[in-house]
N, C-alpha and C positions, 0 to 999 in steps of 0.2 A: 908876188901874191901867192898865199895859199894857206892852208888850214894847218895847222899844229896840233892842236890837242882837242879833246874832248873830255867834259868830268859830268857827273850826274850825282846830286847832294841830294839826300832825304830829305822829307820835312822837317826829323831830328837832328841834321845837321852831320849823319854819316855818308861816306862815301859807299857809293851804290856802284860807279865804273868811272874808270878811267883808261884814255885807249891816245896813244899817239897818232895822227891824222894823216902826217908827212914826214919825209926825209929830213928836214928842217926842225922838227920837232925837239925840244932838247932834251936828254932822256931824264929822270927825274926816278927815285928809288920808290915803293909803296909806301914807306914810314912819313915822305914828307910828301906824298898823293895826300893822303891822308888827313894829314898836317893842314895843307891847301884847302882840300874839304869843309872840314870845321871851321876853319880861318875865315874862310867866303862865306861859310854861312852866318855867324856870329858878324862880320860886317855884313853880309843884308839886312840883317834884322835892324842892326843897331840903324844904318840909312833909312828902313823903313818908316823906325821910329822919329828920327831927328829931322825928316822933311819938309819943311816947313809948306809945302807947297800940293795939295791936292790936287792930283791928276784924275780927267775925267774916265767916269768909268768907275773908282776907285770905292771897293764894297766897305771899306772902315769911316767910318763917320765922324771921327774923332779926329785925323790927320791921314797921313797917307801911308799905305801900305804894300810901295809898289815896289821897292826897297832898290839896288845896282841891278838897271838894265845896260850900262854900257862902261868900260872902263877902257881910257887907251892914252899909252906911254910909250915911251921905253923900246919903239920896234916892235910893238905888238897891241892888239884888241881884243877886249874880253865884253863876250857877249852874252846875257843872262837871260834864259826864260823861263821864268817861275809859270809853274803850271796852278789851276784852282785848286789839286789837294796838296800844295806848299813843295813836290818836288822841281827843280832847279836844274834845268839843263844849260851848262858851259862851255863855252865854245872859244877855244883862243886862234887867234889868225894874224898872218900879216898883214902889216895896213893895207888899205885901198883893195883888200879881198872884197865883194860885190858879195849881199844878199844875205849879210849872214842872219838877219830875222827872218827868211825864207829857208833857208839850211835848218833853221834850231827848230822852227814851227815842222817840217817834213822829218827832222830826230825825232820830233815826242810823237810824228804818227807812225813811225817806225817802231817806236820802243811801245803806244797802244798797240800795235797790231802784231808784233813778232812776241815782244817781253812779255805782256800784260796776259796775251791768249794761249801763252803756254801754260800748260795744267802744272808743270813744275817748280814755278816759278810762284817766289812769294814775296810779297808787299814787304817794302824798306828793305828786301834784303839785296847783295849783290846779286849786276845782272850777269847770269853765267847762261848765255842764250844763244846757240850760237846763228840760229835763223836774224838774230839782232843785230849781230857783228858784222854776218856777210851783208846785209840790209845796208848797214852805214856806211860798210867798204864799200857798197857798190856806187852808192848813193855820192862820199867824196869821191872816187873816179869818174864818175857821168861828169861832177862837176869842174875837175879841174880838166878834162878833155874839154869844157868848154859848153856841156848842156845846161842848161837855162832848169831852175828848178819850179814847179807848179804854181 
């Protein structure tokens, strides 16, 4: 058990950060980070759109718009949590990791409170933050020593 990777997609379907979680992580070059980014996003959408199935809750009227919240194969899980202005935090883990809708929900109030509140920092671009990094380092170590997240 334990966390791998981390990516974060704009609304436009750029890559915002990507950051290895674990020892276990496999290393992968920025060209095809990148690659992965857009890839993920262009399939949420296209899921978005072909869902045949309205989930509650779901503000599009027309069909569903809730697009890949969970994907898992292969030795690994991918976990998606689209936020309301469309950016997309990702989270890959090995199976039977515990909580990772609880991990992804306490990233986007890490990246509210560290990324978002820095005067330096601007919308869709990378996050180059470092109060956000230590935040999510600290955040995967409480967890895999075994602390419960909020």
């Amino acid at each position: 058990m334990g966390f791998l990777h981390l990516f974060i997609v704009n609304k436009s379907g750029g890559l915002i950060l990507h950051r290895p979680l674990g020892p276990a992580a496999p290393k992968i070059g920025t060209n095809e980070w990148l690659r992965i980014g857009s890839t993920f996003h262009s399939l949420h959408a296209i899921a978005a759109e072909a869902s045949p199935v309205k989930l509650p809750g779901n503000k599009n009227p027309a069909g569903a718009d809730d697009g890949i919240e969970e994907i898992e194969g292969g030795g690994v899980i991918l976990k998606c949590l689209q936020t309301r202005t469309g950016i997309k935090f990702v989270l890959t883990a090995e199976p039977g990791t515990p909580d990772l809708d609880s991990v992804l929900r306490e990233i986007y109030v890490l990246y509210s409170d560290c990324a978002l509140k820095d005067p330096f920092y601007e919308l869709e671009m990378p996050i180059r933050c470092e109060l956000f990094t230590l935040a999510v380092d600290g955040l995967i170590q409480r967890l895999e020593s075994g602390v419960k997240v909020r």
